[in-house]
C-alpha positions as CSV (number, residue, x, y, z in Angstrom):
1,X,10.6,-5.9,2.4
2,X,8.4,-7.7,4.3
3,X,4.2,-7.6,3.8
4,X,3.1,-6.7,7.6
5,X,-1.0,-6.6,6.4
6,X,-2.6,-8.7,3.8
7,X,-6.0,-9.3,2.9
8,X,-7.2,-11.9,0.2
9,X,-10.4,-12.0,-1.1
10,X,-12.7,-10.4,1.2
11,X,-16.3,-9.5,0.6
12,X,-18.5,-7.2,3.0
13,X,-22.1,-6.9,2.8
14,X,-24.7,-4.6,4.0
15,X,-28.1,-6.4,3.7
16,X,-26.9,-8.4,1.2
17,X,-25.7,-6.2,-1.0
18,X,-21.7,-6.4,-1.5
19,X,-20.0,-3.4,-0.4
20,X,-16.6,-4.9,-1.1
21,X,-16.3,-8.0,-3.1
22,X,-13.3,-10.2,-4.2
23,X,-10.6,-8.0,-2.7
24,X,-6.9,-8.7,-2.7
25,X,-4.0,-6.4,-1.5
26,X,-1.4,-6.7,0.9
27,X,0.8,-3.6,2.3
28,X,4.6,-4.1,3.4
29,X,6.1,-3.0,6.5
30,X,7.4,1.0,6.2
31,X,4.8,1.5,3.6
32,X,2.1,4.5,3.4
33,X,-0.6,3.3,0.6
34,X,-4.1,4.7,-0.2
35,X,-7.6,3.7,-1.3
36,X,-8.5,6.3,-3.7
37,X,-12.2,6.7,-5.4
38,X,-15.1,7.9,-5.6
39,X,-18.1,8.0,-2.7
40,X,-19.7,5.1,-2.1
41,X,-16.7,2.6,-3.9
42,X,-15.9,0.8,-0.6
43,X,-13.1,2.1,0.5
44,X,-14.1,3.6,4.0
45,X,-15.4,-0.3,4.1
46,X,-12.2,-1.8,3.3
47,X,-10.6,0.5,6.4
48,X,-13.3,-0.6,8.9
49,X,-12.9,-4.2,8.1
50,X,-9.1,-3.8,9.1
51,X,-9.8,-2.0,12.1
52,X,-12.3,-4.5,13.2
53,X,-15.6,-2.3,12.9
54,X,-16.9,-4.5,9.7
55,X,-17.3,-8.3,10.0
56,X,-16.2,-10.3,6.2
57,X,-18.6,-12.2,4.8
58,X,-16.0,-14.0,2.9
59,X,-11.9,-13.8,2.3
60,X,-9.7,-13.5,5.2
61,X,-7.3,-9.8,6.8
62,X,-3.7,-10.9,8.1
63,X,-2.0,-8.3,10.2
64,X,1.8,-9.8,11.1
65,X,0.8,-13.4,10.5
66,X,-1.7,-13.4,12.9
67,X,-5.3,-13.8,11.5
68,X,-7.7,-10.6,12.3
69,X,-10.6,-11.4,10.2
70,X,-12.9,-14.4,8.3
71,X,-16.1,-15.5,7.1
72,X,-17.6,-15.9,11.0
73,X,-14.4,-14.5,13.0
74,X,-13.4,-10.9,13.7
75,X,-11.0,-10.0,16.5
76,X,-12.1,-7.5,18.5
77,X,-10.8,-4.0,17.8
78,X,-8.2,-2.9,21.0
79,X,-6.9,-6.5,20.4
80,X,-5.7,-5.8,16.5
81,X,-2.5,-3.3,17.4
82,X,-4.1,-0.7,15.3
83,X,-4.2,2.6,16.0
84,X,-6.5,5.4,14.2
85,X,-7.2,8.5,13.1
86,X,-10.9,10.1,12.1
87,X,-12.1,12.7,10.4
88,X,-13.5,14.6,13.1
89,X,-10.9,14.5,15.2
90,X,-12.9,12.8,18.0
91,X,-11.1,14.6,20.8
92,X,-12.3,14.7,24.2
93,X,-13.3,18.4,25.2
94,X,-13.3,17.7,28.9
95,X,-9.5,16.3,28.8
96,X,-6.2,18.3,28.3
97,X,-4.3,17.9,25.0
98,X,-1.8,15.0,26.9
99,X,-4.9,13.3,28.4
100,X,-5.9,13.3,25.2
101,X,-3.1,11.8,23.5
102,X,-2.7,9.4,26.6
103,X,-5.8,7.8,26.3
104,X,-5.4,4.5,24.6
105,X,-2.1,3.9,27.2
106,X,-2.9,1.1,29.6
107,X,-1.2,-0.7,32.6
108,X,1.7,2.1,32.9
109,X,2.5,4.4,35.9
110,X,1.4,7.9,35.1
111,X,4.8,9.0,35.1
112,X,5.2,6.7,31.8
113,X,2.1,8.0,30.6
114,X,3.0,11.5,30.7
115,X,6.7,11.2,29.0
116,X,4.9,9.5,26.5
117,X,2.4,11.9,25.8
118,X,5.1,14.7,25.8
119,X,7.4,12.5,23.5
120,X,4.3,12.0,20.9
121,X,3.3,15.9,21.4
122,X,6.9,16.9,20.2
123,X,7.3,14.3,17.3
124,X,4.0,15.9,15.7
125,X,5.2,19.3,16.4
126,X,3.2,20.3,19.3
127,X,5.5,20.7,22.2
128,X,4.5,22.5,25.5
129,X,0.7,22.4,24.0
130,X,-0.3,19.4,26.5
131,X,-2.4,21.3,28.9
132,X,-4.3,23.2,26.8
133,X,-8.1,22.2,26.1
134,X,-9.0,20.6,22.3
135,X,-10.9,24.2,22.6
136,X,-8.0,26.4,22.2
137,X,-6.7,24.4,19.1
138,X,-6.8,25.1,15.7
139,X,-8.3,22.6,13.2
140,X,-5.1,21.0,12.2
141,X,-3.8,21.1,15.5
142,X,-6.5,19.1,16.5
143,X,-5.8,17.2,13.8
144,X,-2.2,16.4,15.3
145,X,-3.5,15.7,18.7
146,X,-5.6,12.7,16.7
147,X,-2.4,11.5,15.1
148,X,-0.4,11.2,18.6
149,X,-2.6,9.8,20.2
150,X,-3.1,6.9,17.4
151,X,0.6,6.8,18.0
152,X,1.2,6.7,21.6
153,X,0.7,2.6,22.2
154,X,2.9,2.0,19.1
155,X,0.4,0.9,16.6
156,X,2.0,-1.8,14.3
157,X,-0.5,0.0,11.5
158,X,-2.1,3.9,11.6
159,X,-5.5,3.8,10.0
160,X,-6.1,7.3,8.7
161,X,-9.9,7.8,7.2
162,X,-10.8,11.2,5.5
163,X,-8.4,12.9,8.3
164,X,-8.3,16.4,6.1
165,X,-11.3,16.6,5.1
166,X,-12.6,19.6,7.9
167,X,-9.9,21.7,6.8
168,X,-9.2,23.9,4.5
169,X,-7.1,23.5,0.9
170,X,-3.7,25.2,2.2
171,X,-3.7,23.4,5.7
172,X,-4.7,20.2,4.1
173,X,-2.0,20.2,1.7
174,X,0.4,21.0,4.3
175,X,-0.6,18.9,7.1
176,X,-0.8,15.9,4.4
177,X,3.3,16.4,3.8
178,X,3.9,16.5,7.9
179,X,1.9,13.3,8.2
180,X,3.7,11.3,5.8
181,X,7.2,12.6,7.3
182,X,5.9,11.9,10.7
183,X,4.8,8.3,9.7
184,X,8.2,7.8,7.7
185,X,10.2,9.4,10.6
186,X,8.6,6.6,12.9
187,X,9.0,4.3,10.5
188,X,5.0,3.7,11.0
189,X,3.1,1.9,8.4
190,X,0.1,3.3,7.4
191,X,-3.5,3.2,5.2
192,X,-5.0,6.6,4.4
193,X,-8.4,6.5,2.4
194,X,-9.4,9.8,0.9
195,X,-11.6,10.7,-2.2
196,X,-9.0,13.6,-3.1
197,X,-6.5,12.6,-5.6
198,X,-3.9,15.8,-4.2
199,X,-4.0,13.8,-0.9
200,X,-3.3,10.5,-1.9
201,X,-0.4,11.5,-4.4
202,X,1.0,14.0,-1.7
203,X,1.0,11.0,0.8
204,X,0.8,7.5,-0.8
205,X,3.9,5.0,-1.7
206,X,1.1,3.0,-3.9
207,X,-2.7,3.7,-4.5
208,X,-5.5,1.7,-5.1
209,X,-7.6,3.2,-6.7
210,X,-11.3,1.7,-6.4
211,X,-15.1,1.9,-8.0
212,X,-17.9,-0.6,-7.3
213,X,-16.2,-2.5,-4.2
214,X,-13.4,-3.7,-6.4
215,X,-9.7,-2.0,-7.0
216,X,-9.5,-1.3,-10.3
217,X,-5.3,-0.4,-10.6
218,X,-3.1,-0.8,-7.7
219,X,0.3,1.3,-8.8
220,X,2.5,4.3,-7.6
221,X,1.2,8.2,-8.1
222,X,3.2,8.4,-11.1
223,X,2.1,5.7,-13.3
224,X,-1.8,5.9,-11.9
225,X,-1.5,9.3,-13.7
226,X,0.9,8.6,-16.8
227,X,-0.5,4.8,-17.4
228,X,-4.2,4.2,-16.4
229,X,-5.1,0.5,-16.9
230,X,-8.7,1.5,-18.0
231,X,-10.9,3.9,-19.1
232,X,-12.0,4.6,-15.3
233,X,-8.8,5.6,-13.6
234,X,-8.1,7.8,-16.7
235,X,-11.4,9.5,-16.3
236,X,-10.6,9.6,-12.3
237,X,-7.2,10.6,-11.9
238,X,-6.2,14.1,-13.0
239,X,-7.8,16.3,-15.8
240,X,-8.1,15.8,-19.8
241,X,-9.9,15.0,-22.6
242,X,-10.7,12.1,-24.8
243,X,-10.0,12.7,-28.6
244,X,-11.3,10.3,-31.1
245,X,-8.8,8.8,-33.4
246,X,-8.0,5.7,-35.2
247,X,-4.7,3.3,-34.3
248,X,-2.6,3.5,-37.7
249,X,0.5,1.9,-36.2
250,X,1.1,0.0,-32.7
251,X,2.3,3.5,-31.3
252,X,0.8,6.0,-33.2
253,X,-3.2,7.1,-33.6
254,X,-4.6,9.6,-36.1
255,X,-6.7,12.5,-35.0
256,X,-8.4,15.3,-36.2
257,X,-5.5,17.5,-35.3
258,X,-2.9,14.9,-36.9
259,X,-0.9,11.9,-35.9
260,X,0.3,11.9,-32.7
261,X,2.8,8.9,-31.8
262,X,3.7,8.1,-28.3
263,X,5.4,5.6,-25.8
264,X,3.5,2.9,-25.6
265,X,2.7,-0.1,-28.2
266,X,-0.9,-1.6,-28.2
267,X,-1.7,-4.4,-29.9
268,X,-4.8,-4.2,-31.7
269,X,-5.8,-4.2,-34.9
270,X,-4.7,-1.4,-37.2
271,X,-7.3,0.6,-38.0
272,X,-9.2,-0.1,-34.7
273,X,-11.1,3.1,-33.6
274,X,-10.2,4.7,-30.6
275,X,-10.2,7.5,-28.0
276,X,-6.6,9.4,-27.6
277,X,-6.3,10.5,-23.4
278,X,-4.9,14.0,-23.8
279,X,-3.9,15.8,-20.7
280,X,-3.3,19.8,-19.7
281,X,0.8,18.7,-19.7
282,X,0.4,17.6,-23.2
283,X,-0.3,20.5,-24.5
284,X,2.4,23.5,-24.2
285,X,2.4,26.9,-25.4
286,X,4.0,27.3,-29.3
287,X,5.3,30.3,-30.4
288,X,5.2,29.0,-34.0
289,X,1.4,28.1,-33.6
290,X,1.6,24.4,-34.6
291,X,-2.2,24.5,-33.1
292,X,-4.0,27.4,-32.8
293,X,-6.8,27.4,-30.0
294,X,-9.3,29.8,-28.7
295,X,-9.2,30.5,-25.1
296,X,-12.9,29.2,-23.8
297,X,-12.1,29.7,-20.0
298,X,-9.3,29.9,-17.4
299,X,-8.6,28.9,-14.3
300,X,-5.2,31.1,-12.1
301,X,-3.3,28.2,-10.2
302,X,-0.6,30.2,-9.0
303,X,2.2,29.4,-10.9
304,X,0.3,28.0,-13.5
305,X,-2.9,28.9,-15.4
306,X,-5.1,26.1,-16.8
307,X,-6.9,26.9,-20.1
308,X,-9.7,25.3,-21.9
309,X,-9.1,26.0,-25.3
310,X,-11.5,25.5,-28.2
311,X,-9.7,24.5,-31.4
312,X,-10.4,24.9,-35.0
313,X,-11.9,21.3,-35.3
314,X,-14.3,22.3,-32.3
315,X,-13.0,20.6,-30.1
316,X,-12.0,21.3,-26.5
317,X,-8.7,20.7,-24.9
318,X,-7.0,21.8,-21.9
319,X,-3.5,23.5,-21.7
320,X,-1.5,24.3,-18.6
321,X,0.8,27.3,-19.6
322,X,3.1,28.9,-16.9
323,X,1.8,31.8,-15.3
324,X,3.4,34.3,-17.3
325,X,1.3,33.4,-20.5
326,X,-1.6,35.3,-19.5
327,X,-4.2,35.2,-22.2
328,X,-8.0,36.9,-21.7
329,X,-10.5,34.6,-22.5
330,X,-11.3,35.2,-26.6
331,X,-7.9,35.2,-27.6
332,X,-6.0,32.5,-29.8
333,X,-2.8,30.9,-28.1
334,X,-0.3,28.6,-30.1
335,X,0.4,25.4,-28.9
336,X,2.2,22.2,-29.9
337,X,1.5,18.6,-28.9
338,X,4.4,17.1,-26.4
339,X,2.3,13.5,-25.6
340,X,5.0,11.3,-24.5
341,X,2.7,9.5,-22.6
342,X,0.1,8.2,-25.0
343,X,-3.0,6.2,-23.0
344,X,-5.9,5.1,-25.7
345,X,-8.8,2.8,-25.0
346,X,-10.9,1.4,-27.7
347,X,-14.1,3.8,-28.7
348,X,-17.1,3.5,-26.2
349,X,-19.8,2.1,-28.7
């Protein structure tokens, strides 16, 4: 597959201060990745040097083979081939819905325009809705309106920042799946940024996940979850617990609620002290009451329920247990250890 953006080693600053520093990554051609993290980690930066908005203080953005960025040069945005999408939408009131989505279209008869704009309306599902007003639209068809028209001049990369934010949980976890089939469908690269984890899983090929202006593990959903590199991303992605244990074999650490042995081999030295990651899917419910724990609080998910349960050591853990096992808060559930997936960093001193 062939890499259609890559940047090496940028750096953006804001009065000196690096908002981005030393940053590598390149995305292939068909590909939907993500920048994952935290407020304030750079990523929103990372998408704005792309699009042209940030200059680089160092480093250098490719897009095709054709240079877009360096230390001194930035191509002007409506010369990159980018097109994107915003968290607000940033829909004209005063135009109709096909006006709208016709905007960015230059130098082509309006009869072009106009098939365009119908063609765009009916690949994100909105079909006979371009002459209606942004107005009499709901949130996420608004949001649809933005994605055609970042569509219509046939963007060789969609730059979407935040662009489910405004709406809420249901509708954001739905739209999220029509984006990525509409992107796929058009075989349309594209770069979401997002702070929600949900999102970026529902939507991403590979993640970066990022802190302090730098990525800190660059991998698919899966492994980002199963397989953190480091003590950050484990903490970030998903839910769990650290248990403190010590590392009696290569694969196996020893805890206050016994050894628990996993897939993966480390390489320090035996005996090194360590924190066990333990995750809600690690624990499931027992009949035979290897583990007893005491339910502390609950949380309905639908199909699910997610309990924090206190054990007999004192400490907490957190068990997801299908729906059916519905314990009050107070009583003691059974459950077993099933940690395939063992993740353990050296203790925090």
């Amino acid at each position: 597959m062939d890499t259609l953006l890559e940047l090496s080693n940028i750096e953006c600053r804001y009065e000196q201060r690096s908002a981005v520093q030393g940053l590598s990554m390149h995305v292939n051609e068909g590909d939907i990745i993500c920048l994952l993290g935290p407020s304030g980690c750079g990523k929103t930066t990372v998408l704005r040097a792309i699009a042209g908005f940030e200059p680089l203080f160092d480093g250098e953005i490719n897009l095709a083979g054709k240079k877009l960025s360096s230390a001194g040069f930035t191509l002007p945005p409506n010369q990159r081939k980018l097109g994107m999408v915003f968290q607000d939408y940033a829909l004209f009131p005063h135009m109709t819905v096909c006006q709208n989505v016709c905007f960015g279209l230059r130098d082509i008869s309006k009869v072009s325009m106009k098939a365009i704009g119908e063609d765009m309306l009916q690949v994100v599902g909105l079909a006979g809705y371009g002459g209606r007003y942004p107005h009499e639209l709901s949130g996420g068809q608004q949001q649809r309106v933005a994605l055609a028209r970042a569509l219509a001049p046939n963007p060789d990369l969609i730059l979407l920042d935040e662009p489910f934010s405004n709406l809420d949980i249901e509708l954001r976890e739905r739209l999220s799946l029509d984006v990525r089939d509409i992107l796929k469908g058009q075989g349309i690269t594209g770069i979401l940024v997002t702070h929600d984890q949900s999102e970026a899983f529902a939507i991403g090929d590979q993640i970066g996940v990022m802190n302090e202006g730098r990525i800190l593990q660059w991998d698919t959903p899966y492994n980002l979850y199963h397989e953190p590199s480091n003590r950050f991303v484990a903490d970030f992605i998903g839910q769990g617990v650290f248990l403190k244990g010590t590392l009696v074999a290569p694969d196996t650490v020893n805890t206050e609620i016994g050894e628990i042995k996993g897939n993966r081999a480390y390489d320090w030295e035996i005996g090194t002290a360590v924190d066990l990651l333990l995750r809600p899917d690690d624990f499931v419910p027992d009949d035979a009451k290897t583990l007893i724990g005491q339910v502390i609080n609950k949380a309905f998910k639908g199909a699910e329920i997610l309990y924090t349960l206190q054990l007999s050591t004192g400490s907490r853990v957190m068990s997801m247990f299908p729906s059916h096992h519905d314990y009050a808060v107070g009583e003691q559930v059974g459950i077993r250890i099933a940690a395939d997936h063992m993740v353990a960093f050296p203790q925090q001193i």
